[in-house]
mmCIF file of the C-alpha atoms, coordinates in Angstrom:
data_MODEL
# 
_entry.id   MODEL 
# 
loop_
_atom_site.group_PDB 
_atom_site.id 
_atom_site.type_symbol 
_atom_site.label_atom_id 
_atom_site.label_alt_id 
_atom_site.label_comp_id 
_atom_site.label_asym_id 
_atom_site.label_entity_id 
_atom_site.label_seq_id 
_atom_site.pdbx_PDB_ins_code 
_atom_site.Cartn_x 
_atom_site.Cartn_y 
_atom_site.Cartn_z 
_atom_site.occupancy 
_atom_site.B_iso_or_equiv 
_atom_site.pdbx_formal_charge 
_atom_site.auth_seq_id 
_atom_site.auth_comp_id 
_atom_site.auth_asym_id 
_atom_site.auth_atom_id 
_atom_site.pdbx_PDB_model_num 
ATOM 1   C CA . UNK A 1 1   ? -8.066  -31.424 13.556  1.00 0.00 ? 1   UNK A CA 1 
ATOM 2   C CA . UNK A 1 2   ? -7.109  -34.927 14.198  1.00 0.00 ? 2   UNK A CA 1 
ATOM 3   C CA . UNK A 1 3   ? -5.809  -37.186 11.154  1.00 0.00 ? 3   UNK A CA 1 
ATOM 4   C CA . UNK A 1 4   ? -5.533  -41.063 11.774  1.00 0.00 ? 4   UNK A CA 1 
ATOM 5   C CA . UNK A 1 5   ? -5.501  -44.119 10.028  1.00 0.00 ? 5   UNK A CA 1 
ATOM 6   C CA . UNK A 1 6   ? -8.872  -46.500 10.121  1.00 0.00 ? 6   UNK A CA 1 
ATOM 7   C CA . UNK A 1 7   ? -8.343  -49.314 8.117   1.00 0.00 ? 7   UNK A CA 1 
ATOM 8   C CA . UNK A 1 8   ? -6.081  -48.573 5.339   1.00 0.00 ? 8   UNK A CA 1 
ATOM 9   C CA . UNK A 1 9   ? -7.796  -44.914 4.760   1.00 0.00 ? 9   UNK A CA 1 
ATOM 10  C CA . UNK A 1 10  ? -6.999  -41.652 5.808   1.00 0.00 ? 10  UNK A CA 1 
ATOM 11  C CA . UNK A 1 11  ? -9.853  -39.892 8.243   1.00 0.00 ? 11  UNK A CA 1 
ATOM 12  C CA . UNK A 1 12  ? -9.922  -36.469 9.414   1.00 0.00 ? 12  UNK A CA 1 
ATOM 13  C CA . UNK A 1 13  ? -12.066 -35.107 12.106  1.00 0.00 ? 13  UNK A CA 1 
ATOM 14  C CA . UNK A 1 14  ? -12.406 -31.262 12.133  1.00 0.00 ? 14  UNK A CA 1 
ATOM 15  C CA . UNK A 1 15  ? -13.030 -29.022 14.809  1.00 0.00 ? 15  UNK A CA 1 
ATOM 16  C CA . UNK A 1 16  ? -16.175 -29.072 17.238  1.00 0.00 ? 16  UNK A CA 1 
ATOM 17  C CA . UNK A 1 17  ? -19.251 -26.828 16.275  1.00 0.00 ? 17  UNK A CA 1 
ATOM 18  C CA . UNK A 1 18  ? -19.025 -24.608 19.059  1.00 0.00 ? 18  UNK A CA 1 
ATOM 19  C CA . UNK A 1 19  ? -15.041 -23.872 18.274  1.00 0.00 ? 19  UNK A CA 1 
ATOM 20  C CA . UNK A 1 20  ? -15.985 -22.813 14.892  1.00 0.00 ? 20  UNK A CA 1 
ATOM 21  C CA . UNK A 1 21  ? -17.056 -19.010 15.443  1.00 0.00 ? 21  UNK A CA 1 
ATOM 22  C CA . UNK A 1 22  ? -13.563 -18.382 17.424  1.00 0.00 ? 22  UNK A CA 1 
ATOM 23  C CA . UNK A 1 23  ? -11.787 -19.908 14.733  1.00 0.00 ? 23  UNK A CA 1 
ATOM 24  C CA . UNK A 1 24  ? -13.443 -17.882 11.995  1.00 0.00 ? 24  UNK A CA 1 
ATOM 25  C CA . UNK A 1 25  ? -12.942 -14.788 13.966  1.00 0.00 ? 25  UNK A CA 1 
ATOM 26  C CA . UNK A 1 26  ? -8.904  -15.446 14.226  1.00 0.00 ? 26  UNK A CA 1 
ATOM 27  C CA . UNK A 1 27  ? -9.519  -16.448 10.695  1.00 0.00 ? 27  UNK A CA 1 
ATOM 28  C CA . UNK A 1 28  ? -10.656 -13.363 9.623   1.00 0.00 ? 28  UNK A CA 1 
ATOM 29  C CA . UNK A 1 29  ? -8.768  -11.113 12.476  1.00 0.00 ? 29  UNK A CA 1 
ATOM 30  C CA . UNK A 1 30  ? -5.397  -12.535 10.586  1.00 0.00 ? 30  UNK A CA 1 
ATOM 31  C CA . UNK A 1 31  ? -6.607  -12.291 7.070   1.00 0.00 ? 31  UNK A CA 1 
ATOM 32  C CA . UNK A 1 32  ? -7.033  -8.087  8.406   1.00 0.00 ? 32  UNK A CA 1 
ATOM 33  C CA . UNK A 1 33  ? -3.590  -7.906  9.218   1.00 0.00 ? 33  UNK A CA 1 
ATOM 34  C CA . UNK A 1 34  ? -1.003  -6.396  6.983   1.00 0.00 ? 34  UNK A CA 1 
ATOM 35  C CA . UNK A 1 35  ? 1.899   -7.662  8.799   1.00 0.00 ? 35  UNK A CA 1 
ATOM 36  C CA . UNK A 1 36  ? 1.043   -11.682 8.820   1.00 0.00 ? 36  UNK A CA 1 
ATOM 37  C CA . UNK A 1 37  ? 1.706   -12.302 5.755   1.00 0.00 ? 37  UNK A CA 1 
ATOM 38  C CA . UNK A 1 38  ? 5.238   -11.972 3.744   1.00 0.00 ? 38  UNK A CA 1 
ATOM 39  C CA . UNK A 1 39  ? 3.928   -12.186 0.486   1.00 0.00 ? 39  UNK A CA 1 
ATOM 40  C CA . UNK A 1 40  ? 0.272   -11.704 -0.878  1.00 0.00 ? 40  UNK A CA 1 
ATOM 41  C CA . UNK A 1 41  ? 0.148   -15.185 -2.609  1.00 0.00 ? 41  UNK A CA 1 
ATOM 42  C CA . UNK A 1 42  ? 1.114   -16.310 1.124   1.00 0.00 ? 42  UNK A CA 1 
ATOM 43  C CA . UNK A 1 43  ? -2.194  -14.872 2.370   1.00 0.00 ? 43  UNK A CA 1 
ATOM 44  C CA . UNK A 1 44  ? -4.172  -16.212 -0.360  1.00 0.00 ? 44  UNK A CA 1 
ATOM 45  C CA . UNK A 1 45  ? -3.126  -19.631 0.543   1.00 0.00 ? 45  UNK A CA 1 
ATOM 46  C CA . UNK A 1 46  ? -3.792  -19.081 3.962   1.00 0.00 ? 46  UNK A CA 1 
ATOM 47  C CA . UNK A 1 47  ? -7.074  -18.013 2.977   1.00 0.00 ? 47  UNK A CA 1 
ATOM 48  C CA . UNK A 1 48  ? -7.645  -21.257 1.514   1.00 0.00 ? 48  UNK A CA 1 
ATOM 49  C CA . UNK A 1 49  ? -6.218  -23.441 3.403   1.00 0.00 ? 49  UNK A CA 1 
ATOM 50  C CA . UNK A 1 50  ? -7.279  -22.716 6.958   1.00 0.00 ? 50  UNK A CA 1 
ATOM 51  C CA . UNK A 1 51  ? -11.098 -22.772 5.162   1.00 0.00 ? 51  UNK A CA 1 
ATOM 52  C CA . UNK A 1 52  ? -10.750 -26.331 3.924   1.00 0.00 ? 52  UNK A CA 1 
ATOM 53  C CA . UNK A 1 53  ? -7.890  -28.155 6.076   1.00 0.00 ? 53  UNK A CA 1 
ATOM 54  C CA . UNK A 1 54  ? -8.957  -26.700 9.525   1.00 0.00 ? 54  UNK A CA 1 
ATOM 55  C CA . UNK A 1 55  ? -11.845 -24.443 10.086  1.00 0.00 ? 55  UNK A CA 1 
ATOM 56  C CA . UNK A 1 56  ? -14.001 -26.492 7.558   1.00 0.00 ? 56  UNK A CA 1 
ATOM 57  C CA . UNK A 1 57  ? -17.073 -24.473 8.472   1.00 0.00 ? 57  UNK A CA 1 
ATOM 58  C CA . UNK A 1 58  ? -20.004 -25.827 6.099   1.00 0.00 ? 58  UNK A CA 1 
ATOM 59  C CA . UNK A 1 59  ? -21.545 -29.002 5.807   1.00 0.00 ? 59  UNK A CA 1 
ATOM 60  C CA . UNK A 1 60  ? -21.013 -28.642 1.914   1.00 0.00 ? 60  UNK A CA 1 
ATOM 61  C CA . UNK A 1 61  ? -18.840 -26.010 -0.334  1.00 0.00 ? 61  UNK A CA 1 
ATOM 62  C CA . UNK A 1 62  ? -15.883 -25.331 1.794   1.00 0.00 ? 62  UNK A CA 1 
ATOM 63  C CA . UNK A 1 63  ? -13.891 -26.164 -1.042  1.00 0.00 ? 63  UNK A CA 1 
ATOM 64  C CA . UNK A 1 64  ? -15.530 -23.289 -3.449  1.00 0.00 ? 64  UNK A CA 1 
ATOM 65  C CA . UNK A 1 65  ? -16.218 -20.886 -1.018  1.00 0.00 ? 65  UNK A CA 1 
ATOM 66  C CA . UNK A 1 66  ? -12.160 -21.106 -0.041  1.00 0.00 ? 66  UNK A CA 1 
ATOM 67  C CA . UNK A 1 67  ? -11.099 -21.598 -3.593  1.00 0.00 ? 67  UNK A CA 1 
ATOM 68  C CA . UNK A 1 68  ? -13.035 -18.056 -4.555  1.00 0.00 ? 68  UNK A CA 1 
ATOM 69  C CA . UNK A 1 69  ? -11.680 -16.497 -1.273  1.00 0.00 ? 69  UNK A CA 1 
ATOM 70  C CA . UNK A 1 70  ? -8.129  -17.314 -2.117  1.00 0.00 ? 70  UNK A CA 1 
ATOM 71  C CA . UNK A 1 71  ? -8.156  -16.385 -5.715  1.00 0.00 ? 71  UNK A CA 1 
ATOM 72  C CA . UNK A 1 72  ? -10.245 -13.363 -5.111  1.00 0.00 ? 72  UNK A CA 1 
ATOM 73  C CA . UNK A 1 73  ? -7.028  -12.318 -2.977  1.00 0.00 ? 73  UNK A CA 1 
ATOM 74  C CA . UNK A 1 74  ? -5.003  -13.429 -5.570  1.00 0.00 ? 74  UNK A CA 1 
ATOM 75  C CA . UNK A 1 75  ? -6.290  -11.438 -8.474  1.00 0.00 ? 75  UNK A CA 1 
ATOM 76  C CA . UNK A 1 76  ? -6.024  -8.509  -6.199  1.00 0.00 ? 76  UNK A CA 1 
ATOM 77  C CA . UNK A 1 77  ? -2.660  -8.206  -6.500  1.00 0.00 ? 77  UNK A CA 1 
ATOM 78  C CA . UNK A 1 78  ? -2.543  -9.025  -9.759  1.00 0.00 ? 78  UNK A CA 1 
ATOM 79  C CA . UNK A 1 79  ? -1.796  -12.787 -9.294  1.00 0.00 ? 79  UNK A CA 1 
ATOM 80  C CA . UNK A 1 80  ? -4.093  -15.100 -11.659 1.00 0.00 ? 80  UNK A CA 1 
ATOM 81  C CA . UNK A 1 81  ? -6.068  -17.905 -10.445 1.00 0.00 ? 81  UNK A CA 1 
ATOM 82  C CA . UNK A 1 82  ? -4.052  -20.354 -8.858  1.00 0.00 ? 82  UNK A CA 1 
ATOM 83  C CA . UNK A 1 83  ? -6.678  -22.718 -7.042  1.00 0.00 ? 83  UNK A CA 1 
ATOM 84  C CA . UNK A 1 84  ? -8.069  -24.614 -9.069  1.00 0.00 ? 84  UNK A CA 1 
ATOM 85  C CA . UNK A 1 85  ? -10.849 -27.478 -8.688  1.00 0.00 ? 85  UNK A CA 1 
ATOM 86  C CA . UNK A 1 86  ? -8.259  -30.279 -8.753  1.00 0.00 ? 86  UNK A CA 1 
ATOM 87  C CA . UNK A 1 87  ? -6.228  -28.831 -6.216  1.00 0.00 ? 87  UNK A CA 1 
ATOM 88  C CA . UNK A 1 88  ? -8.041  -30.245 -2.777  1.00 0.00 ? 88  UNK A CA 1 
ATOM 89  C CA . UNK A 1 89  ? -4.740  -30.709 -1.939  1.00 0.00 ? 89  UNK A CA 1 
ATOM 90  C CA . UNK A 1 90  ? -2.281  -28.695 -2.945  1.00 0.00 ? 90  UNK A CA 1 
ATOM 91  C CA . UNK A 1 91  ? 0.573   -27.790 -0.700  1.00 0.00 ? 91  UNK A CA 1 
ATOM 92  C CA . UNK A 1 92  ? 1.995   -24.108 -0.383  1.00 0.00 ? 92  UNK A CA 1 
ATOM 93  C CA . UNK A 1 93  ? 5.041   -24.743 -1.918  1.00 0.00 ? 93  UNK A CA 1 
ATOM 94  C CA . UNK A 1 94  ? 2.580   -25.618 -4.941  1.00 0.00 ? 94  UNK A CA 1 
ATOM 95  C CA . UNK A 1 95  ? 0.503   -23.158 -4.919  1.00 0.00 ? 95  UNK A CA 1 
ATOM 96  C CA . UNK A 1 96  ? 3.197   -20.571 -5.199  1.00 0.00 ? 96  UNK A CA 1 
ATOM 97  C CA . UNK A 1 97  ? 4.939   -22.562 -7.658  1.00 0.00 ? 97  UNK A CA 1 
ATOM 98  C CA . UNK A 1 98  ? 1.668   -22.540 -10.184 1.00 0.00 ? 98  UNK A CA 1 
ATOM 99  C CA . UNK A 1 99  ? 0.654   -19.278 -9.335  1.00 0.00 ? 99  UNK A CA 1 
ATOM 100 C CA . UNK A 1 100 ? 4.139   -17.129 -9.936  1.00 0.00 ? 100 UNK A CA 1 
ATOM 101 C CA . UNK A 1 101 ? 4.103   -19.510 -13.323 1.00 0.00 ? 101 UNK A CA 1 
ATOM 102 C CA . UNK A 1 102 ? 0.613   -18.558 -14.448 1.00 0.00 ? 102 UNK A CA 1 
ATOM 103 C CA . UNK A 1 103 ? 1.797   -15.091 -13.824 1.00 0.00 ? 103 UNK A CA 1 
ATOM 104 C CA . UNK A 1 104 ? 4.275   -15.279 -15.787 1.00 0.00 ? 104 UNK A CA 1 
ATOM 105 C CA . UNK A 1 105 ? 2.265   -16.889 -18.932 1.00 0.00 ? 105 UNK A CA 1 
ATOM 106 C CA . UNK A 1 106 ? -0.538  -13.831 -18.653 1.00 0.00 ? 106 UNK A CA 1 
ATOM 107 C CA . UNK A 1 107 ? 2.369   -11.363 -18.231 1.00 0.00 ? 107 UNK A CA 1 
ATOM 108 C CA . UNK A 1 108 ? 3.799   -13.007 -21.530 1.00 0.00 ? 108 UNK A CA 1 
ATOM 109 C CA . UNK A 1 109 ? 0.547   -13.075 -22.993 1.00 0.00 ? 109 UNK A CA 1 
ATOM 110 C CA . UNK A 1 110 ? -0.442  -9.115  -22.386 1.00 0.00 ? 110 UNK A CA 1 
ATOM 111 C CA . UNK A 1 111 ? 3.403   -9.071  -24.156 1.00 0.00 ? 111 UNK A CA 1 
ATOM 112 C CA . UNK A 1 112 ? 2.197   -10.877 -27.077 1.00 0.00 ? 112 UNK A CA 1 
ATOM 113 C CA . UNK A 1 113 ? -1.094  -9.159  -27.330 1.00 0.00 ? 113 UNK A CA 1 
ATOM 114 C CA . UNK A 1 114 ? 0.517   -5.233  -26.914 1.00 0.00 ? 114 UNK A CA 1 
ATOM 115 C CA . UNK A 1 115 ? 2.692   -6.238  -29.798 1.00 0.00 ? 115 UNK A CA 1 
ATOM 116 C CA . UNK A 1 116 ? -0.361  -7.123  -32.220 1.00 0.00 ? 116 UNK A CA 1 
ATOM 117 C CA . UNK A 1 117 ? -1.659  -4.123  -31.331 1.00 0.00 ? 117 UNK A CA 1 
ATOM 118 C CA . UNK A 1 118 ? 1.037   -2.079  -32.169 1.00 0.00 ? 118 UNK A CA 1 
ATOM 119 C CA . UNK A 1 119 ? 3.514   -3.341  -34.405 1.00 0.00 ? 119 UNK A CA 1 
ATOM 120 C CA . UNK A 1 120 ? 6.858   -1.864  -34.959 1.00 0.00 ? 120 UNK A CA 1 
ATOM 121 C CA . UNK A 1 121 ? 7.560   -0.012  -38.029 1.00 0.00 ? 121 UNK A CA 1 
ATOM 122 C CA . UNK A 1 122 ? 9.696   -2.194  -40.144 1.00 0.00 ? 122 UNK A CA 1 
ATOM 123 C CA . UNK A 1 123 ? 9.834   -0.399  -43.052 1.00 0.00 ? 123 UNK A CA 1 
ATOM 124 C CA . UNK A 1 124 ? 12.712  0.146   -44.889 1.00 0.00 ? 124 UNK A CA 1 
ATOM 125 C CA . UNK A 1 125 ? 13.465  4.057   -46.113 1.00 0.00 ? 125 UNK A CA 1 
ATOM 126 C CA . UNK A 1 126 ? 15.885  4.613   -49.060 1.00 0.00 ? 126 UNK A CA 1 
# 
């Protein structure tokens, strides 16, 4: 990928269309393998990101087909949704950042929800 400047505006130019099939091939080949990744949240962001900042395979819906690939990962382990429409953008530092703090909102949530469910006994016994 090659970023520049024309005129004020940022322009990217992504790969050629005969590099894509090798690059979706390492794309998937890394996404297989256990040991690239230090964290699962780390893989789903690779998972997006490599879709829609590199690879960029489609004429149209790289963006939602990454975005579902990367929170499909996501909710694998648990994680919620962390890419969401706005986020064309959003760096990894970011991602992890909004994820592990959505994660913590559901967990507190489930919390809240367990407790309706089954209230303490508070009654007093004389």
């Amino acid at each position: 990928m090659a970023v520049g400047y024309a005129s004020e505006r940022i322009y990217r130019v992504f790969m050629p269309a005969v590099e894509i099939q090798k690059s979706l091939d390492e794309y998937v080949h890394t996404l297989n393998d256990p040991s690239a990744f230090p964290h699962p949240l780390v893989r789903a962001y690779y998972a997006f990101a490599a879709l829609v900042f590199y690879i960029h395979p489609f004429y149209d819906g790289n963006g939602r087909c990454a975005r579902l690939l990367g929170n499909i990962l996501a909710r694998k382990h648990g994680f919620p949704n962390g890419i969401r429409h706005l986020d064309k953008t959003i760096q990894l530092s970011s991602f992890l950042e909004t994820s592990l703090h959505l994660m913590d909102l559901h967990e507190e949530a489930q919390r809240n929800r367990r407790n309706r469910l089954n209230p303490k006994n508070t009654s007093t016994w004389f």
